[in-house]
C-alpha positions in Angstrom: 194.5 -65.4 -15.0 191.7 -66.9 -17.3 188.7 -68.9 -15.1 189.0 -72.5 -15.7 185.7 -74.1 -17.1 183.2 -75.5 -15.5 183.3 -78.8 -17.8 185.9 -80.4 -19.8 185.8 -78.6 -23.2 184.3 -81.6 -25.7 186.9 -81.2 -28.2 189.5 -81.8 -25.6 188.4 -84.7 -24.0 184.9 -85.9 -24.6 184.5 -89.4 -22.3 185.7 -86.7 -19.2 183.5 -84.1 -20.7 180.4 -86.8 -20.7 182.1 -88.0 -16.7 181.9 -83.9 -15.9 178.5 -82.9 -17.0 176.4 -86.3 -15.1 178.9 -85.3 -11.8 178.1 -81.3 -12.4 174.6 -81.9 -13.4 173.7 -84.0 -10.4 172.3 -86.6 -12.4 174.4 -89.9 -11.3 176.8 -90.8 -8.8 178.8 -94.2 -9.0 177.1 -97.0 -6.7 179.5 -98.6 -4.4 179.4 -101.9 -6.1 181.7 -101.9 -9.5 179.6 -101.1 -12.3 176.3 -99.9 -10.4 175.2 -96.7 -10.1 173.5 -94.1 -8.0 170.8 -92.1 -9.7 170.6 -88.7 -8.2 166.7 -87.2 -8.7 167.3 -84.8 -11.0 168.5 -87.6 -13.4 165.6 -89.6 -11.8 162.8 -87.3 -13.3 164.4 -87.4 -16.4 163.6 -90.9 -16.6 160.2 -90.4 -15.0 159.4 -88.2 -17.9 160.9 -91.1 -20.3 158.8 -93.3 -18.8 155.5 -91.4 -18.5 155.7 -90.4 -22.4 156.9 -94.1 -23.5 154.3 -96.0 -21.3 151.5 -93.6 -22.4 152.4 -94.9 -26.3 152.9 -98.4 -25.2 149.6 -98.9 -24.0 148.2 -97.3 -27.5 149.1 -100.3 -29.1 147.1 -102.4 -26.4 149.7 -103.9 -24.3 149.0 -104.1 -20.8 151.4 -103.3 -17.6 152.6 -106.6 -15.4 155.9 -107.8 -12.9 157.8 -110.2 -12.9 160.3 -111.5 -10.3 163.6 -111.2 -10.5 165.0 -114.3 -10.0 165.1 -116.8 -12.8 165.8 -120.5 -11.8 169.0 -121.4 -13.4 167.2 -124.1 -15.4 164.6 -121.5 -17.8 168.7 -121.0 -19.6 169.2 -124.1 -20.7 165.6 -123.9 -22.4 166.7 -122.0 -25.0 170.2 -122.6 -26.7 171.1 -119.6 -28.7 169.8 -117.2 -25.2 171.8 -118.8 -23.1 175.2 -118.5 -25.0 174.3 -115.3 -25.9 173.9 -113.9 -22.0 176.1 -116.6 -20.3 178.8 -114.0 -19.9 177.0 -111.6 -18.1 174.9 -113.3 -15.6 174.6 -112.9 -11.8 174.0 -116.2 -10.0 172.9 -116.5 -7.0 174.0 -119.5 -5.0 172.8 -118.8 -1.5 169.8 -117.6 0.4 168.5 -117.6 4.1 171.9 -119.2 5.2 172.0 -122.3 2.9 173.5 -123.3 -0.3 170.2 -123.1 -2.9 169.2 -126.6 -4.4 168.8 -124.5 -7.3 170.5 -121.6 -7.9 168.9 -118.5 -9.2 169.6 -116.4 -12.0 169.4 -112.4 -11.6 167.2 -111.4 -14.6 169.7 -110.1 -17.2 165.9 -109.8 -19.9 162.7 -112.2 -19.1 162.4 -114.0 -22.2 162.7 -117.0 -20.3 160.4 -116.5 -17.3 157.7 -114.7 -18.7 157.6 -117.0 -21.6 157.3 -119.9 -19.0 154.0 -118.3 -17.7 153.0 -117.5 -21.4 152.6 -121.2 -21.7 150.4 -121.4 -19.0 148.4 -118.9 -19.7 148.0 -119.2 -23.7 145.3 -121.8 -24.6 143.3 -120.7 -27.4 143.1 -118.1 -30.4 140.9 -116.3 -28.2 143.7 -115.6 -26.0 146.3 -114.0 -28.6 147.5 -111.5 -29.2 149.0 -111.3 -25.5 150.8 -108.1 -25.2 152.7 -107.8 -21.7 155.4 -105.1 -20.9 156.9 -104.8 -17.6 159.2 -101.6 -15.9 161.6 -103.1 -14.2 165.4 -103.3 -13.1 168.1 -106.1 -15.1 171.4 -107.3 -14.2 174.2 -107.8 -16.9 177.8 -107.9 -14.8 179.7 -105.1 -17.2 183.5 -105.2 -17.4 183.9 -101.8 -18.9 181.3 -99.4 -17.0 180.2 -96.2 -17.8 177.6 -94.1 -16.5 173.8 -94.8 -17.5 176.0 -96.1 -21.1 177.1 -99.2 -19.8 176.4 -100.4 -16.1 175.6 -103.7 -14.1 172.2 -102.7 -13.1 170.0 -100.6 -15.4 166.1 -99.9 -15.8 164.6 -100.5 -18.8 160.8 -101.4 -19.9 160.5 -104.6 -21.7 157.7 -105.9 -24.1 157.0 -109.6 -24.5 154.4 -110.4 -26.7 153.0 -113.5 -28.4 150.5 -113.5 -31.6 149.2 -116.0 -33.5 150.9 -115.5 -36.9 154.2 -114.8 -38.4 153.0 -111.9 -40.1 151.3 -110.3 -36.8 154.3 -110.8 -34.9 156.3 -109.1 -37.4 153.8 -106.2 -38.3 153.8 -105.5 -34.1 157.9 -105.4 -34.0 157.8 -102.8 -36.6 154.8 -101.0 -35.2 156.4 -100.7 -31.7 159.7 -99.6 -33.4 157.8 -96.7 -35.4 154.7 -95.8 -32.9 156.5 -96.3 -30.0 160.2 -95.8 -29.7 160.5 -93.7 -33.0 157.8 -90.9 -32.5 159.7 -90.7 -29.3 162.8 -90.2 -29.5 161.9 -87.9 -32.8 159.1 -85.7 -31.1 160.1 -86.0 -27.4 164.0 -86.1 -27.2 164.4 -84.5 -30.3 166.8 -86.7 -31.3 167.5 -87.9 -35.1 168.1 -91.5 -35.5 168.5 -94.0 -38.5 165.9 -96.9 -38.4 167.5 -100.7 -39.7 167.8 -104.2 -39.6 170.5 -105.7 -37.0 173.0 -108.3 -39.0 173.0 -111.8 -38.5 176.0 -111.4 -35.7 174.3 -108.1 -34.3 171.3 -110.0 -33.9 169.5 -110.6 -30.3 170.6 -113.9 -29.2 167.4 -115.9 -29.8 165.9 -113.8 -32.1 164.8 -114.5 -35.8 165.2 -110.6 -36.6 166.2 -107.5 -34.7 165.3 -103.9 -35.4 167.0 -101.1 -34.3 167.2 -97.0 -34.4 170.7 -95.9 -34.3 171.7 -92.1 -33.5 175.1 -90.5 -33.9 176.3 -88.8 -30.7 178.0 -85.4 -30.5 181.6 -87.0 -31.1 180.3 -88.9 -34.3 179.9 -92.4 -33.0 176.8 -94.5 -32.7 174.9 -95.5 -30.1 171.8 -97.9 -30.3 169.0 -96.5 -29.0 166.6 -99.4 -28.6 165.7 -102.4 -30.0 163.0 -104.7 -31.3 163.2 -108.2 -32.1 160.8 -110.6 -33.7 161.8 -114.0 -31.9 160.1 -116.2 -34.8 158.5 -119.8 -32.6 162.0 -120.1 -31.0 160.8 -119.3 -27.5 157.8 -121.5 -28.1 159.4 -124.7 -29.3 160.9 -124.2 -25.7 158.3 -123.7 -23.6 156.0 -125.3 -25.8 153.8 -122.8 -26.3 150.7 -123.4 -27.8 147.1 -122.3 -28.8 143.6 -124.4 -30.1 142.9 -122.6 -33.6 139.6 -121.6 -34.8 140.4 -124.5 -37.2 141.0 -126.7 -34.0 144.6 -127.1 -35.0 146.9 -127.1 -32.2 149.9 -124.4 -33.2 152.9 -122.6 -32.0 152.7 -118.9 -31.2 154.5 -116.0 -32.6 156.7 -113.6 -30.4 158.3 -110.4 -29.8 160.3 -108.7 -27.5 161.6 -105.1 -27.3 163.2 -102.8 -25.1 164.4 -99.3 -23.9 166.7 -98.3 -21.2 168.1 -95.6 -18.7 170.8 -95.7 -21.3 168.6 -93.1 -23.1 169.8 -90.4 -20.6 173.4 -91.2 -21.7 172.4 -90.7 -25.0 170.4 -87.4 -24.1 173.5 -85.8 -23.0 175.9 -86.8 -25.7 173.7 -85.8 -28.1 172.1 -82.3 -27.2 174.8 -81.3 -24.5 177.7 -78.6 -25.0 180.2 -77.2 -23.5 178.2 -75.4 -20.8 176.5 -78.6 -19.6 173.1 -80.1 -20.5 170.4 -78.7 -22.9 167.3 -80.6 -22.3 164.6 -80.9 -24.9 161.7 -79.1 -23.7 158.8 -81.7 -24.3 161.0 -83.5 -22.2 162.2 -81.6 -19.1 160.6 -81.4 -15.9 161.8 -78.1 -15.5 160.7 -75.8 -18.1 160.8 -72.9 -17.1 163.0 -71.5 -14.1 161.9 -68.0 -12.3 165.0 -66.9 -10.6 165.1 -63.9 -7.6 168.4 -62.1 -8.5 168.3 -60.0 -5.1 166.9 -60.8 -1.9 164.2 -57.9 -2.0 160.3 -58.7 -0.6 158.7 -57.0 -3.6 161.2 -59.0 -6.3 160.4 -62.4 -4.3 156.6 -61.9 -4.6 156.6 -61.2 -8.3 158.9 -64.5 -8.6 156.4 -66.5 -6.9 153.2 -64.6 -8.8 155.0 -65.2 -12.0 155.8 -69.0 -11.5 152.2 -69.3 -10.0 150.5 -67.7 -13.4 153.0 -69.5 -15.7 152.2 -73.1 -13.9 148.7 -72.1 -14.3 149.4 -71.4 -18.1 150.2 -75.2 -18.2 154.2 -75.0 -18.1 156.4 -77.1 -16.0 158.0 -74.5 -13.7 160.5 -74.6 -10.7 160.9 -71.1 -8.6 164.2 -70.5 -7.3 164.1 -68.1 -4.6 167.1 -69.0 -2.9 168.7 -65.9 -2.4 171.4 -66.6 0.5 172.9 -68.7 -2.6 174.5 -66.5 -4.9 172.9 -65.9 -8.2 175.7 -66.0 -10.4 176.2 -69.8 -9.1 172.6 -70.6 -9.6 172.5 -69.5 -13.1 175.3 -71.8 -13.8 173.3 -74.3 -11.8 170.4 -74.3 -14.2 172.3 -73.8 -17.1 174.6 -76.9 -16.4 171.3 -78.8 -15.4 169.7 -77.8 -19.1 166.5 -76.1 -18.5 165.4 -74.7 -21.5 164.2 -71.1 -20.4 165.3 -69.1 -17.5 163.6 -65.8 -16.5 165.6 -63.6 -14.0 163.8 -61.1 -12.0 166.1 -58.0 -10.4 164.7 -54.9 -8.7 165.6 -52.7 -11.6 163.6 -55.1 -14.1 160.8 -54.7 -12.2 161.4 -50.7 -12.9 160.8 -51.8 -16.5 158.0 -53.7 -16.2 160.2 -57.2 -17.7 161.8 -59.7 -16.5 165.1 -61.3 -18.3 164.9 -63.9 -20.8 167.7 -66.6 -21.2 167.4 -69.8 -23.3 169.7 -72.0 -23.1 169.0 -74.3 -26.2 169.8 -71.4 -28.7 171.8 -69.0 -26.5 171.2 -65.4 -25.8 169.0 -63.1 -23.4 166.8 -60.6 -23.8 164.2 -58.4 -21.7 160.7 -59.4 -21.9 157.7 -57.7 -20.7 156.1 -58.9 -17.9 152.6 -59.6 -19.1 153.6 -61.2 -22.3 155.7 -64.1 -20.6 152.6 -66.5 -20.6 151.8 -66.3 -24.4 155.5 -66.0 -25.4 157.1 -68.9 -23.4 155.1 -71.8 -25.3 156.4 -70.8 -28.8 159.9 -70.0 -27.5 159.8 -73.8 -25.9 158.7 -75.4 -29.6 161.0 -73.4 -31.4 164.0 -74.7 -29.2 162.5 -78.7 -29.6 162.6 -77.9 -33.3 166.2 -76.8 -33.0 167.3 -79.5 -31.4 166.0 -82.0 -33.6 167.3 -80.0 -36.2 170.8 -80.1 -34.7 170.7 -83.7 -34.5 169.8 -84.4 -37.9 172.0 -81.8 -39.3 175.1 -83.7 -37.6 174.3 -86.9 -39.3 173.8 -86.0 -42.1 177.2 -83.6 -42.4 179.4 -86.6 -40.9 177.5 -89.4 -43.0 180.1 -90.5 -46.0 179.0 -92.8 -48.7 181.5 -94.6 -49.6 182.5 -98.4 -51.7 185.1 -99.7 -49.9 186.2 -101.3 -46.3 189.3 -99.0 -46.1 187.0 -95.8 -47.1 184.4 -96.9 -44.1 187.2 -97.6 -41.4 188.3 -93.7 -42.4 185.2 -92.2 -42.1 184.6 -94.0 -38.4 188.1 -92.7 -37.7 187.5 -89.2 -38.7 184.3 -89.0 -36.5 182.0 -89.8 -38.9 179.3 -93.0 -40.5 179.5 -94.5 -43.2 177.0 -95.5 -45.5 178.4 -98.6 -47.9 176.5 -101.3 -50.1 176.0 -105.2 -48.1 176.9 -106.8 -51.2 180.4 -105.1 -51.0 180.8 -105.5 -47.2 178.9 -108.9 -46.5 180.0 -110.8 -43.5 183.8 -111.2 -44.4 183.8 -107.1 -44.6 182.1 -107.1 -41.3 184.4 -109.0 -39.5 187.2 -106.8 -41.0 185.6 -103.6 -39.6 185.3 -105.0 -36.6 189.4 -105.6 -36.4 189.2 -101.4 -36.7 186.7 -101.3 -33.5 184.1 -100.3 -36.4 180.8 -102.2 -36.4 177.6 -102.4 -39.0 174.7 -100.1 -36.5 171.9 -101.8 -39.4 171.3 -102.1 -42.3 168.8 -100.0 -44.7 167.2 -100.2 -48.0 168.6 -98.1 -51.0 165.5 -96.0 -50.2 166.6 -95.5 -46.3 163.6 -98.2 -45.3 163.7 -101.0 -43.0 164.4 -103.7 -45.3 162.5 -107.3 -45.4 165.6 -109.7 -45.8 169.5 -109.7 -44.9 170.3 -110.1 -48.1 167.8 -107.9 -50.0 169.0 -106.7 -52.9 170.3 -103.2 -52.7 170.8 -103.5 -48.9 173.0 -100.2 -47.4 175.5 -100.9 -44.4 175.6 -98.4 -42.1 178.9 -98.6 -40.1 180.6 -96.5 -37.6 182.7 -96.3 -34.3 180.0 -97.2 -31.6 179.1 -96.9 -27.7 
């Protein structure tokens, strides 16, 4: 009788697949209120490595680490029209505290536009005080009706950047620099993850923004997921906290802002995209766990050469966990690590020792192979790049091969039905098209130039649609 598999094969059942590798991985458990969730510490330290490679480029571009609370007075919403409507449906109030009915009830942050720009105010006076470039790592609340694990839940982490310049142009050049610099090298280099790079439409738009950027990536079942997000929010937040700074002119003006963001959804996104049918496959800039040096036998002489060679490959500057858990059968912990992803596994026996190697296993291409002992430190590095590369390559090779171009509504609503993007021309779609797409589930991710740029207007001539089935 044939083994059942450890997951759900993807091309039976993808969504359970997804469900089965977070339970099977250990990355996420459901929390016990609807729509929250419990991250377990191996999916933890996947975000800590998010977040140590994302902060280190955020604060490249200048912008300083703050916190803000977490309740929002009800009244910062009715500030700003457009936010308001746009989050009204998925606030958390709160209406009572120590006992008694609040005189004012408080909002649970579902994004800080509003609070933080009410202490911009305060603290913006003059030109000599702009650009102010804030960021903040912090927990939101947006009540989800249809959850799903680190996709879609109530609470989330995220990082979010509030900035406020003193010209259009400044604000507009920082969006886009924070979308290239910041998120883009990012998810290219460090998740290895290919992504297109656009211009939300006008209904796709962050509510209270003037212009929203995005990078969109196509997940292992062909549909989109947006990755993160950049807006440039034009004097709108200003006019309503009124904003202003003395010029060197001694004019008193509005500021410019921005916000932009980037969320634990990005683990969602990590195993949609890179994962298979044996579980995770981690990129290996990314992972905590590099390398793992497995005892296949509960022998004194095997155990010391696993802890000698994790010691000397640590020193060698690799991430590296020792798994010397021998009353645990090693058959299970291989599966272990290979459903948690690490990207190289070396497997020490008695008889390996004999021969002077140790067992190589990636799991990002597949396959073992024996490896001498000494050679493990020079070889492992290269091995680890060439697997980044491959994933990336992957990534970019399934986009591509599932990317139609196509001229008409009915040819796009195929192409997201068949797994697949498609690529057709704004002037054809516009926003009647849009609105038909969406009737088909099928939404515009961005759009792009002719020349697969961000483009500078919604309606710039030559403007590309990018459409598919999304998350």
């Amino acid at each position: 009788m044939a083994k059942a598999p450890v997951l759900t094969p993807r091309a039976d059942d993808f969504p359970r697949w997804y469900q089965d590798l977070i339970n099977k991985a250990e990355l996420a458990d459901n929390g016990p209120v609807r729509g929250t969730m419990v991250i377990r510490p191996y999916g933890y330290g996947l975000w800590e490595r998010m977040q140590a490679e994302m902060d280190a480029r955020i604060k490249e571009t200048g912008t300083q680490n703050a916190y803000f609370p977490l309740l929002i007075p009800q009244s910062y919403f009715a500030k700003e029209a457009d936010h308001v409507e746009g989050f009204a449906p998925e606030l958390a109030v709160v209406t009572h505290g120590g006992g008694k009915e609040l005189e004012e009830q408080a909002v649970v942050r579902p994004t800080s536009e509003m609070i933080i720009n009410d202490y911009f105010s305060k603290w913006v006076q003059s030109y000599r005080d702009l650009p102010l470039l804030i960021n903040q790592w912090a927990n939101v609340v947006r009540w989800e009706l249809r959850p799903r694990l680190f996709l879609r839940t109530t609470e989330f982490l995220w990082q979010e950047g509030h900035t406020a310049h003193a010209t259009y142009e400044e604000a507009r050049d920082f969006a886009a620099r924070i979308q290239s610099d910041v998120y883009g090298d990012f998810i290219r280099n460090v998740l290895a993850m290919d992504f297109v790079s656009g211009r939300k439409t006008v209904k796709e738009r962050f509510a209270g923004a003037v212009n929203t950027l995005t990078l969109e990536s196509m997940m292992g079942d062909g549909k989109a997921l947006q990755m993160v997000t950049s807006h440039e929010l034009g004097q709108n937040f200003a006019k309503a906290f009124n904003t202003r700074y003395l010029s060197k002119e001694g004019r008193q003006e509005l500021v410019w802002q921005t916000s932009w963001g980037s969320t634990t959804r990005m683990i969602g996104a990590l195993v949609m995209t890179h994962g298979d049918d044996n579980g995770l496959r981690v990129p290996p800039r990314l992972a905590q766990i590099q390398v793992v040096v497995l005892a296949i036998k509960d022998d004194e002489t095997v155990l010391a050469k696993v802890r000698e060679i994790g010691d000397r490959l640590q020193a060698a500057g690799l991430r590296v966990h020792v798994d010397d858990r021998t009353d645990t059968p090693f058959g299970r912990r291989a599966v272990d690590w290979e459903l948690k992803g690490v990207p190289v596994r070396i497997e020490v026996g008695p008889r390996d020792l004999e021969n002077g190697t140790a067992m190589l296993a990636r799991r990002i291409p597949g396959g073992k192979e024996p490896v001498p002992l000494d050679a493990l430190a020079a070889l492992l590095p290269t091995v680890l790049e060439e697997d980044q590369e491959l994933l990336l390559r992957q990534s970019r090779e399934r986009r591509e091969s599932r990317t139609s171009e196509v001229s008409t509504i009915e040819q796009a609503v195929e192409a997201a039905a068949a797994g697949g993007w498609a690529r057709v021309p704004w002037a054809e779609l516009g926003e009647e098209g849009e609105a038909r797409l969406a009737e088909h589930a099928v939404t515009v991710r961005c759009l792009v130039a002719e020349d697969g740029s961000v483009p500078d207007a919604d309606d710039a001539p030559g403007n590309v649609a990018v459409v598919a089935r999304a998350y």
